[in-house]
Structures are given as structure tokens and as C-alpha cells.
mmCIF file of the N, C-alpha and C atoms, coordinates in Angstrom:
data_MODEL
# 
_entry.id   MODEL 
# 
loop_
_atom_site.group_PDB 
_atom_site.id 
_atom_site.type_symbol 
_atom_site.label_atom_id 
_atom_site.label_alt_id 
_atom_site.label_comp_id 
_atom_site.label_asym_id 
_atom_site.label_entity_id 
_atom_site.label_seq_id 
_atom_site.pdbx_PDB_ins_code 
_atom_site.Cartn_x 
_atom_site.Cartn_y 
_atom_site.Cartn_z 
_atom_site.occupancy 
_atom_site.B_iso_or_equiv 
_atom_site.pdbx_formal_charge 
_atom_site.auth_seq_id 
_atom_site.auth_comp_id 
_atom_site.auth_asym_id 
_atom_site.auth_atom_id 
_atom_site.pdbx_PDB_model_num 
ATOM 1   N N  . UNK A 1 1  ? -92.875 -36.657 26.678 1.00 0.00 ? 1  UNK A N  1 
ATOM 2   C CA . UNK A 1 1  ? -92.335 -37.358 25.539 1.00 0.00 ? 1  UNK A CA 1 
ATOM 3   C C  . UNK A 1 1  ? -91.150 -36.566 24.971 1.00 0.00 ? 1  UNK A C  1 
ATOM 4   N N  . UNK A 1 2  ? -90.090 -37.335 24.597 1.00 0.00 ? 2  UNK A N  1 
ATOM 5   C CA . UNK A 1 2  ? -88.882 -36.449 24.044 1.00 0.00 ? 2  UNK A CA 1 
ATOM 6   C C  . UNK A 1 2  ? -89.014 -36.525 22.844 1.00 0.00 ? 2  UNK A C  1 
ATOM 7   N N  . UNK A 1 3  ? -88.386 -35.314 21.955 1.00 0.00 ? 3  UNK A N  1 
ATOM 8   C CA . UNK A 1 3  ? -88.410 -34.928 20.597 1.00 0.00 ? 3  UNK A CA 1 
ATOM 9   C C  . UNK A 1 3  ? -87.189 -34.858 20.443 1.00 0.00 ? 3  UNK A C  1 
ATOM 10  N N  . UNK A 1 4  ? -86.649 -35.340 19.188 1.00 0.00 ? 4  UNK A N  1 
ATOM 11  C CA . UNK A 1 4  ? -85.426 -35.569 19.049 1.00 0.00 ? 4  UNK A CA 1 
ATOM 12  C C  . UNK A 1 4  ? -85.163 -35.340 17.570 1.00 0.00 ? 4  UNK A C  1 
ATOM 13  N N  . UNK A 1 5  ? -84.573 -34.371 17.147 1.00 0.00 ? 5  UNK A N  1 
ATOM 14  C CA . UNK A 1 5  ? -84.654 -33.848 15.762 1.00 0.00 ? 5  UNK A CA 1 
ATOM 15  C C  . UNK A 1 5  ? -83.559 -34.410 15.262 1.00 0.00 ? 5  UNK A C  1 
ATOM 16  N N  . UNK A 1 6  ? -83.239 -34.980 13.757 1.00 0.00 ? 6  UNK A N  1 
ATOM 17  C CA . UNK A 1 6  ? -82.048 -35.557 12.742 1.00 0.00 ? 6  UNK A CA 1 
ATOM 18  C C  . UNK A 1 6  ? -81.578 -34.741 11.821 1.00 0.00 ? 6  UNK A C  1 
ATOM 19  N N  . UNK A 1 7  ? -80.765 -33.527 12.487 1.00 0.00 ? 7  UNK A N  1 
ATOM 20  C CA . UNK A 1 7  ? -80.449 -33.039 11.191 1.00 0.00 ? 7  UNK A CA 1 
ATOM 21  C C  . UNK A 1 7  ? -79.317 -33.397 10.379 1.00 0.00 ? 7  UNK A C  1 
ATOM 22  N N  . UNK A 1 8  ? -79.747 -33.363 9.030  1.00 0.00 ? 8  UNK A N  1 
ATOM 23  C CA . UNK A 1 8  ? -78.698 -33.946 8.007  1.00 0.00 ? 8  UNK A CA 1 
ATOM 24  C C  . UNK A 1 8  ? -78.725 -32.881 7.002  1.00 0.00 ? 8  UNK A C  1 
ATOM 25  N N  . UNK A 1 9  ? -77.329 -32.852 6.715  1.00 0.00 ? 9  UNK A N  1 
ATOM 26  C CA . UNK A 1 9  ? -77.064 -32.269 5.234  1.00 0.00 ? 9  UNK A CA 1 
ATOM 27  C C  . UNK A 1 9  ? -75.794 -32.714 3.988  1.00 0.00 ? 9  UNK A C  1 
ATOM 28  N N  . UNK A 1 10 ? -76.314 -32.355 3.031  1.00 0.00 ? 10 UNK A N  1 
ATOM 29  C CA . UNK A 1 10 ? -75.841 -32.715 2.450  1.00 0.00 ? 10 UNK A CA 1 
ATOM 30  C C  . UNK A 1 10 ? -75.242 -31.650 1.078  1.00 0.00 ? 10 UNK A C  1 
ATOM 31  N N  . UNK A 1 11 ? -74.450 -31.961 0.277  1.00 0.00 ? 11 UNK A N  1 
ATOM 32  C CA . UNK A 1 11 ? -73.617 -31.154 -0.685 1.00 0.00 ? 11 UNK A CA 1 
ATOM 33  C C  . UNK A 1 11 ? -72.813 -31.822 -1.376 1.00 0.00 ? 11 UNK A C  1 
ATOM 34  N N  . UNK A 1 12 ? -73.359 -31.379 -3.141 1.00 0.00 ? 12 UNK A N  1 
ATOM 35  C CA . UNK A 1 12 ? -72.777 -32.127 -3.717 1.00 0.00 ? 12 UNK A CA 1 
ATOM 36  C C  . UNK A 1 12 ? -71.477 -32.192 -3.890 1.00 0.00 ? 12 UNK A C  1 
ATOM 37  N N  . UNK A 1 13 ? -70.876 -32.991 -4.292 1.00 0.00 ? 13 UNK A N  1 
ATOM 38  C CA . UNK A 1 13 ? -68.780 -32.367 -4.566 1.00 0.00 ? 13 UNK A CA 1 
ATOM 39  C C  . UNK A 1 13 ? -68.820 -31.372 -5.658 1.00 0.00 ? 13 UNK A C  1 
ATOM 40  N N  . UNK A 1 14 ? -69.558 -31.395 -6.877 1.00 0.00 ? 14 UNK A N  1 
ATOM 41  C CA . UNK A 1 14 ? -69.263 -30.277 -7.938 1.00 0.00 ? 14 UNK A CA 1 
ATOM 42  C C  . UNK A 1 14 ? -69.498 -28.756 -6.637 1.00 0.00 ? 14 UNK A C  1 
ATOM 43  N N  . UNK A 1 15 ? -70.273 -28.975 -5.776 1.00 0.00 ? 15 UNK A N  1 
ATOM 44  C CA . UNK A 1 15 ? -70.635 -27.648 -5.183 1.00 0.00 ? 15 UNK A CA 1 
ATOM 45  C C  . UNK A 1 15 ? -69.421 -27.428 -3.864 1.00 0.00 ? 15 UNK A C  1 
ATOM 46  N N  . UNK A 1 16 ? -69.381 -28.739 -3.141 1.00 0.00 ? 16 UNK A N  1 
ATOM 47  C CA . UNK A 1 16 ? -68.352 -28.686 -2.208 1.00 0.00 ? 16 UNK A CA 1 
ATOM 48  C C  . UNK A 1 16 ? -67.194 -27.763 -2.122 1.00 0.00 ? 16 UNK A C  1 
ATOM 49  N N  . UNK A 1 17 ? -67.406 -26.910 -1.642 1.00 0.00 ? 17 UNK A N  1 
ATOM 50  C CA . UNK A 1 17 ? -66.034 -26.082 -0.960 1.00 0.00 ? 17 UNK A CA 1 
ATOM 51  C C  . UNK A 1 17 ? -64.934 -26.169 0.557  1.00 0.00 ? 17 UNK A C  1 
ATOM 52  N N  . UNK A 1 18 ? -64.349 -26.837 0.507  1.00 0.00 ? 18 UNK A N  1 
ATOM 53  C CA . UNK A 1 18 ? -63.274 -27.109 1.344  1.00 0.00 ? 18 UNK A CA 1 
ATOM 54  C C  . UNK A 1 18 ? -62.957 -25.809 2.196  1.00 0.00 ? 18 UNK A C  1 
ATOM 55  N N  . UNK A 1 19 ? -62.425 -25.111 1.450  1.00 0.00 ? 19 UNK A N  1 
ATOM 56  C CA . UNK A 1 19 ? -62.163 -23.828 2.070  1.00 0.00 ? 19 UNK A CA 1 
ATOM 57  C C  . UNK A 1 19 ? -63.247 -22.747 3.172  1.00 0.00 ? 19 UNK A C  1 
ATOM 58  N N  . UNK A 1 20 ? -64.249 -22.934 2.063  1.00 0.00 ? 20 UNK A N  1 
ATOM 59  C CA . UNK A 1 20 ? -65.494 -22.546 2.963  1.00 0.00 ? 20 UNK A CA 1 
ATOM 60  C C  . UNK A 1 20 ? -66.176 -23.156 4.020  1.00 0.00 ? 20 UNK A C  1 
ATOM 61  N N  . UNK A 1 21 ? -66.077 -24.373 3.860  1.00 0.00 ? 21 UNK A N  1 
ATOM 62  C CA . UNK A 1 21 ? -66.355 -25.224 5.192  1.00 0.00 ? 21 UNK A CA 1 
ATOM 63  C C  . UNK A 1 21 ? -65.377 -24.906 6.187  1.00 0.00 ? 21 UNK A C  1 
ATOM 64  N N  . UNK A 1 22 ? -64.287 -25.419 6.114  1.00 0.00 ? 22 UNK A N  1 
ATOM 65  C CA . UNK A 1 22 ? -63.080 -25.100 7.218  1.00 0.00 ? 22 UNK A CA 1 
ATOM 66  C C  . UNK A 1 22 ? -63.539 -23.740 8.250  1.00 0.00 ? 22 UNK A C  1 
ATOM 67  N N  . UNK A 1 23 ? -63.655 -22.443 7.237  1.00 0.00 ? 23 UNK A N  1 
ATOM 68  C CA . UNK A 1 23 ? -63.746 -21.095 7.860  1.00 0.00 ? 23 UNK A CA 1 
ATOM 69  C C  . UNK A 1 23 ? -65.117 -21.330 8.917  1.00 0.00 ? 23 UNK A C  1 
ATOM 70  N N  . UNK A 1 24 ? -66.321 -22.246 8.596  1.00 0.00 ? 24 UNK A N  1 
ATOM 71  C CA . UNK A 1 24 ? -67.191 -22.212 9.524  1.00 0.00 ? 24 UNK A CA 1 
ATOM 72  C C  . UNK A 1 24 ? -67.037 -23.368 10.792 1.00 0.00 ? 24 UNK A C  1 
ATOM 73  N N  . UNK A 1 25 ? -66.054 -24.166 10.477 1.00 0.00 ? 25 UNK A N  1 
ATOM 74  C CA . UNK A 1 25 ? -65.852 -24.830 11.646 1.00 0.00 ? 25 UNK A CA 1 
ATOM 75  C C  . UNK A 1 25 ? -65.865 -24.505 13.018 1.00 0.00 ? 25 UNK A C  1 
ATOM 76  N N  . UNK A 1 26 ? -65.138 -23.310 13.272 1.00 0.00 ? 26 UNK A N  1 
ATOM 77  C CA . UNK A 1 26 ? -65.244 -22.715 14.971 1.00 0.00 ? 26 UNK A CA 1 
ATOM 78  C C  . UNK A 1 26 ? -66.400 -22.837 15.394 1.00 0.00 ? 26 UNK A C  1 
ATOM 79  N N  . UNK A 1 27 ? -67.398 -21.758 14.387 1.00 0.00 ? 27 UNK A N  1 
ATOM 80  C CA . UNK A 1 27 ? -68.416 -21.601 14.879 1.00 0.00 ? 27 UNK A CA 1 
ATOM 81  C C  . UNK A 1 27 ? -69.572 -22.781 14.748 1.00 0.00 ? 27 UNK A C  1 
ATOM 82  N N  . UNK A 1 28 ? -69.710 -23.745 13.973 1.00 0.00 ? 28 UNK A N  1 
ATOM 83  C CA . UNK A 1 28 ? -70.149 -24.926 14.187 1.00 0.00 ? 28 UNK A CA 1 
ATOM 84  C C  . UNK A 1 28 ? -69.834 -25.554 15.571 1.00 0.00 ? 28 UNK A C  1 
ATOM 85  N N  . UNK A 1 29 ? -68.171 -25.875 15.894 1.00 0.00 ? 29 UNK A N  1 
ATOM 86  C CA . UNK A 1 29 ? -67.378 -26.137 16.906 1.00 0.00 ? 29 UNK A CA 1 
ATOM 87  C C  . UNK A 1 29 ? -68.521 -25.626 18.367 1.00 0.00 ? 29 UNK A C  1 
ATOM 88  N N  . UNK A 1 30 ? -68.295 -24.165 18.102 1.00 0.00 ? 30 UNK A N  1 
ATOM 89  C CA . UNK A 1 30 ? -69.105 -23.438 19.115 1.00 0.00 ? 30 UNK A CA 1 
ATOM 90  C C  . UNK A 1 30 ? -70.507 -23.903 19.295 1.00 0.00 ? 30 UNK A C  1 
ATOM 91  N N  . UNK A 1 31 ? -71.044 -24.607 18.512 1.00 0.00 ? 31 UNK A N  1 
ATOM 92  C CA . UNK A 1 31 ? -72.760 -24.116 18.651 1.00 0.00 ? 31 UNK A CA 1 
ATOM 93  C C  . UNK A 1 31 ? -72.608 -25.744 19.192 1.00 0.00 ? 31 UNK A C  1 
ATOM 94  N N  . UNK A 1 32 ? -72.031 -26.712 18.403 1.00 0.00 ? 32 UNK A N  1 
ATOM 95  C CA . UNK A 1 32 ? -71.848 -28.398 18.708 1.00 0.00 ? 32 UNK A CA 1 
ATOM 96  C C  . UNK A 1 32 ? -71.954 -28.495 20.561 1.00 0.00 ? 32 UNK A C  1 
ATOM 97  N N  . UNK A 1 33 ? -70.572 -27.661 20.609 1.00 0.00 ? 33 UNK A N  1 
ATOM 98  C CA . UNK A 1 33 ? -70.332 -27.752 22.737 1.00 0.00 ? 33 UNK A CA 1 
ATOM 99  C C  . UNK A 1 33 ? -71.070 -27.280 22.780 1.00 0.00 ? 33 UNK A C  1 
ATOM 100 N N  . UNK A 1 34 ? -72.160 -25.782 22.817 1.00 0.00 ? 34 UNK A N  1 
ATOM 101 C CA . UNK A 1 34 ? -73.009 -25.624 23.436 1.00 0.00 ? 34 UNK A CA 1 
ATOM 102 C C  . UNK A 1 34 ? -74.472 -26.481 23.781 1.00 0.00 ? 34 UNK A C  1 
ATOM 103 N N  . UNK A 1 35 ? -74.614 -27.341 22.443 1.00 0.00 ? 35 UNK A N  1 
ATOM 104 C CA . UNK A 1 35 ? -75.280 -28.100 22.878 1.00 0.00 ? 35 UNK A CA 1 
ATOM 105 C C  . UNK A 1 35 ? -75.067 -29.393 24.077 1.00 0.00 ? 35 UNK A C  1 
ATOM 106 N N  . UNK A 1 36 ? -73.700 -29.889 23.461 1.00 0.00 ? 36 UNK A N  1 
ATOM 107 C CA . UNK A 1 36 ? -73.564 -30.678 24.615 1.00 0.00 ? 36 UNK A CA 1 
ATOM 108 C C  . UNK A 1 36 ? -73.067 -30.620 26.145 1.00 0.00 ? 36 UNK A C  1 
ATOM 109 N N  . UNK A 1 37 ? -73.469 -28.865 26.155 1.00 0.00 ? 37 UNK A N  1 
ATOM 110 C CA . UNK A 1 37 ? -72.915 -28.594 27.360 1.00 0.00 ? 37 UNK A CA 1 
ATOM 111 C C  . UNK A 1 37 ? -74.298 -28.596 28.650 1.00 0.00 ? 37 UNK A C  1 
ATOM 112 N N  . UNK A 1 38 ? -75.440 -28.153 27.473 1.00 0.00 ? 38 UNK A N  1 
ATOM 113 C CA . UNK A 1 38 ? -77.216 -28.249 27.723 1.00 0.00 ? 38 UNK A CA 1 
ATOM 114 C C  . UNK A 1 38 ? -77.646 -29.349 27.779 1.00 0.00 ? 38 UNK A C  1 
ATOM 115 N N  . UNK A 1 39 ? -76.506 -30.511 27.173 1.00 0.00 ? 39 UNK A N  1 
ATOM 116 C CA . UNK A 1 39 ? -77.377 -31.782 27.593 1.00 0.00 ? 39 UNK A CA 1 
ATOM 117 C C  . UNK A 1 39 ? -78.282 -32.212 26.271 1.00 0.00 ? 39 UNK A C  1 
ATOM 118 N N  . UNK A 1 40 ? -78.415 -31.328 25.182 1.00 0.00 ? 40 UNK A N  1 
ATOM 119 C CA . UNK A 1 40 ? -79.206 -31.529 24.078 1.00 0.00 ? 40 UNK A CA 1 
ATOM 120 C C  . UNK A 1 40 ? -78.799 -32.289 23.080 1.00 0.00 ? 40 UNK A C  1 
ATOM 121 N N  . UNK A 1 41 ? -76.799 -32.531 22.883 1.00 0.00 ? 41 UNK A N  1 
ATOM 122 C CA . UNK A 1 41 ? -76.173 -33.003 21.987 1.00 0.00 ? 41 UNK A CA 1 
ATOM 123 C C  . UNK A 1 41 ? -76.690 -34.713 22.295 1.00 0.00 ? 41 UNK A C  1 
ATOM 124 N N  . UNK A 1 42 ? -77.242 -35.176 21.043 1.00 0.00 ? 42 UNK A N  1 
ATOM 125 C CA . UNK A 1 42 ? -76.944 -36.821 21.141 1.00 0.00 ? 42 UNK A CA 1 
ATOM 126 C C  . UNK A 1 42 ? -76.040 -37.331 20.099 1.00 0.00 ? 42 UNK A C  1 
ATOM 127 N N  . UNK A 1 43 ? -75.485 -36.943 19.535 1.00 0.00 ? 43 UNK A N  1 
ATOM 128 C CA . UNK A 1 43 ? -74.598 -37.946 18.511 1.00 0.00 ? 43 UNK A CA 1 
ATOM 129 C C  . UNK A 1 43 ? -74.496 -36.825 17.237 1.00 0.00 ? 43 UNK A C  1 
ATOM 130 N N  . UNK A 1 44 ? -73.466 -36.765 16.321 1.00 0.00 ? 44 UNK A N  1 
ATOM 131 C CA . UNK A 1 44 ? -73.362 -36.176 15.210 1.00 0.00 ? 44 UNK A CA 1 
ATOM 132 C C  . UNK A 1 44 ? -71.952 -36.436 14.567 1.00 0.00 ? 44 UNK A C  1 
ATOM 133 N N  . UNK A 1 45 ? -71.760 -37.005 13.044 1.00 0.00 ? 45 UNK A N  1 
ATOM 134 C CA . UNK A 1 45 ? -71.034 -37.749 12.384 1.00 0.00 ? 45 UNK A CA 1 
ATOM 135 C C  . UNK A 1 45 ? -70.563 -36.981 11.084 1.00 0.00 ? 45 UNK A C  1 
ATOM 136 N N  . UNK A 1 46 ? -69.964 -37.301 10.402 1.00 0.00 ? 46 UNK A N  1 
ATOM 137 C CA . UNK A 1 46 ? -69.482 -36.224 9.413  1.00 0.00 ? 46 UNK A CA 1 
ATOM 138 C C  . UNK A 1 46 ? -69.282 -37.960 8.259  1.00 0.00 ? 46 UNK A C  1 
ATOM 139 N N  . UNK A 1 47 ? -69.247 -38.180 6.856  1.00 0.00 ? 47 UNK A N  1 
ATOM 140 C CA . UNK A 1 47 ? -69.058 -39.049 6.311  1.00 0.00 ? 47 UNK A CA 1 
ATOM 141 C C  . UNK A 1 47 ? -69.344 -38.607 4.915  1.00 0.00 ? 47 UNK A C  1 
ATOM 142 N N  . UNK A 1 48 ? -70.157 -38.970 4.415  1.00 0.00 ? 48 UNK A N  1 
ATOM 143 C CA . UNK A 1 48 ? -71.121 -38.694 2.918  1.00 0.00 ? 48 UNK A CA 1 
ATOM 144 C C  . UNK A 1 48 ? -71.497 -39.352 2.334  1.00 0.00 ? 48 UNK A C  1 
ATOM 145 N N  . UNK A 1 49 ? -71.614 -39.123 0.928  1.00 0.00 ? 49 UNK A N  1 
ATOM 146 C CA . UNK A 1 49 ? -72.590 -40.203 0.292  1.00 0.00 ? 49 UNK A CA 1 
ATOM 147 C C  . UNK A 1 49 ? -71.619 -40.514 -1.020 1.00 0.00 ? 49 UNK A C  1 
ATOM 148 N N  . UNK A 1 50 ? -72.017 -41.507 -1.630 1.00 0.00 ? 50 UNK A N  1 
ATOM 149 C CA . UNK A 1 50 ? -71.366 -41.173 -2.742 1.00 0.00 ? 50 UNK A CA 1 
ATOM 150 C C  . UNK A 1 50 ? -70.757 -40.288 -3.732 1.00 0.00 ? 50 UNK A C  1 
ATOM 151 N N  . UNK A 1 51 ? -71.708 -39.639 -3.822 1.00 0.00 ? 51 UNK A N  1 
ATOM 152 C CA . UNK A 1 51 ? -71.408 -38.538 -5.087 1.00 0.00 ? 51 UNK A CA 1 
ATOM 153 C C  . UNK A 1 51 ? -71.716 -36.593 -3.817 1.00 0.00 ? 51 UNK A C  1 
ATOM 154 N N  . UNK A 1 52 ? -71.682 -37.009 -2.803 1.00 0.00 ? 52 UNK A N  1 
ATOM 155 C CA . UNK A 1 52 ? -71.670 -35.893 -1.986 1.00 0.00 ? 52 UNK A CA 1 
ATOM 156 C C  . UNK A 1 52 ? -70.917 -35.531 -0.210 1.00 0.00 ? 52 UNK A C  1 
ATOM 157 N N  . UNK A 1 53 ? -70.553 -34.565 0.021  1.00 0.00 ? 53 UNK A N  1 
ATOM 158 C CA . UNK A 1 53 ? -70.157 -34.687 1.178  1.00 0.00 ? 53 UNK A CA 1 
ATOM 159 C C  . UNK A 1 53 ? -71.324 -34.560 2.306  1.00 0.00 ? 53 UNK A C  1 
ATOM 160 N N  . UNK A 1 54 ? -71.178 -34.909 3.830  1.00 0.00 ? 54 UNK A N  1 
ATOM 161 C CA . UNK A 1 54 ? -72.360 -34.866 4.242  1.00 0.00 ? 54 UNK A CA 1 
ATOM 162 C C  . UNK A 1 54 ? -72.424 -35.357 5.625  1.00 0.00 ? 54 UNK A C  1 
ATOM 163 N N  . UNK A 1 55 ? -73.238 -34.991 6.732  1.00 0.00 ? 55 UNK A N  1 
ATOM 164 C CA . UNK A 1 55 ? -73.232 -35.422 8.022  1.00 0.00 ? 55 UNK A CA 1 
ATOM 165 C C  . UNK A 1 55 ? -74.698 -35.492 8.926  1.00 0.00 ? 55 UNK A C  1 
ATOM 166 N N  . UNK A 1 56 ? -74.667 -36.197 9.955  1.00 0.00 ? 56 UNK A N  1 
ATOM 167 C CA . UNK A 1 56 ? -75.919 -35.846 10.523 1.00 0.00 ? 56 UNK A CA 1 
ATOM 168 C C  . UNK A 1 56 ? -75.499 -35.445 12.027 1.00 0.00 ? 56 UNK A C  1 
ATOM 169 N N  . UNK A 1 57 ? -76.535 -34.922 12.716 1.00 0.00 ? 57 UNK A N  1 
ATOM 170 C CA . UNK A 1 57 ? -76.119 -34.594 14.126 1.00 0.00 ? 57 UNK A CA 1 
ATOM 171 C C  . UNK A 1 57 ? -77.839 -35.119 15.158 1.00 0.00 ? 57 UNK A C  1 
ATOM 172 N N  . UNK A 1 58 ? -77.840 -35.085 15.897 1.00 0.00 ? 58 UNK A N  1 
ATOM 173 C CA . UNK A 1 58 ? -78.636 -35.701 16.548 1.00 0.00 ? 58 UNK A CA 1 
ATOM 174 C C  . UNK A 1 58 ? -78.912 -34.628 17.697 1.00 0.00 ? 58 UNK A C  1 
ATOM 175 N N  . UNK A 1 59 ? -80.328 -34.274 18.153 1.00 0.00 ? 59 UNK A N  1 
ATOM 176 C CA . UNK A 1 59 ? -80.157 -32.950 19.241 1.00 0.00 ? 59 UNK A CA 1 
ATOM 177 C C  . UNK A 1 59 ? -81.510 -33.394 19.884 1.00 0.00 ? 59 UNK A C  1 
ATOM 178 N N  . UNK A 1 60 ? -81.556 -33.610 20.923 1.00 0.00 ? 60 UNK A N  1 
ATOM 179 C CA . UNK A 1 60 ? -82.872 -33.324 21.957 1.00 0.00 ? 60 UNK A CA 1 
ATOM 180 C C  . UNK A 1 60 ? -83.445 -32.221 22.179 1.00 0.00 ? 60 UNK A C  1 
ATOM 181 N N  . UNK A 1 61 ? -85.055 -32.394 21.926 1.00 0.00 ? 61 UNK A N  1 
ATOM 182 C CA . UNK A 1 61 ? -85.375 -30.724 22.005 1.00 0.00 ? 61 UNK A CA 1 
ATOM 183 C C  . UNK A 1 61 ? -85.909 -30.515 23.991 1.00 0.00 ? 61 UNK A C  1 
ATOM 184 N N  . UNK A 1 62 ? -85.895 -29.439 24.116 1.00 0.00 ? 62 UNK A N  1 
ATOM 185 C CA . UNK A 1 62 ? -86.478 -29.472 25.646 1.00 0.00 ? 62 UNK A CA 1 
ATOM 186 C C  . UNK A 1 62 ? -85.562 -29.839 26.607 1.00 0.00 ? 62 UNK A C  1 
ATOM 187 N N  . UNK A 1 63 ? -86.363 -29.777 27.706 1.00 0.00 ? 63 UNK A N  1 
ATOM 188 C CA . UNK A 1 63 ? -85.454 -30.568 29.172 1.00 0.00 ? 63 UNK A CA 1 
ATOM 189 C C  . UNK A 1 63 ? -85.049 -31.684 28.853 1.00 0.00 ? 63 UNK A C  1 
# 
């Protein structure tokens, strides 16, 4: 049976930092391809919510 984890997060705009996000992009960047290089990446979106910024990513656990 496959397990398939939804991770989401979220942050409000009073808290939202632009700057600080940007600086972790590579390494997000990095960890994103590695998954989909394992075959684990299924889908992951960037958008938000109303009153917050926010994304989900989608990952297969296992073979």
C-alpha cells in the first residue's frame, strides 16, 4: 500500500518575510529535485490563503 504524505504550510503576511524565504529557496530547490529525482516527488504548488502565504507539496513515502 502507498503512503503519501500532504505537506502544507502556511504563514501569516503580518509574519511573512520575503527576504527570508528567497535565501531558503536553493536549498528547498535542492531537497524538491532530490525528491523527484527518487521518484518520491508527486506534485507541490506555492499560492495561499487569504490572509496568508502558503503551499503544499505532495511526496510518496517508500519504493
Amino acid at each position: 500500500m502507498k503512503t503519501i504524505y500532504a505537506l502544507i504550510w502556511r504563514c501569516p503576511d503580518e509574519l511573512y518575510n520575503q527576504q527570508e524565504f528567497d535565501a531558503r529557496i536553493p536549498r528547498l530547490m535542492e531537497w524538491l529535485r532530490a525528491l523527484k529525482a527518487g521518484g518520491h516527488l508527486l506534485g507541490c504548488g506555492g499560492g495561499g490563503f487569504e490572509t496568508a502565504a502558503g503551499g503544499l507539496t505532495l511526496i510518496q513515502a517508500g519504493p
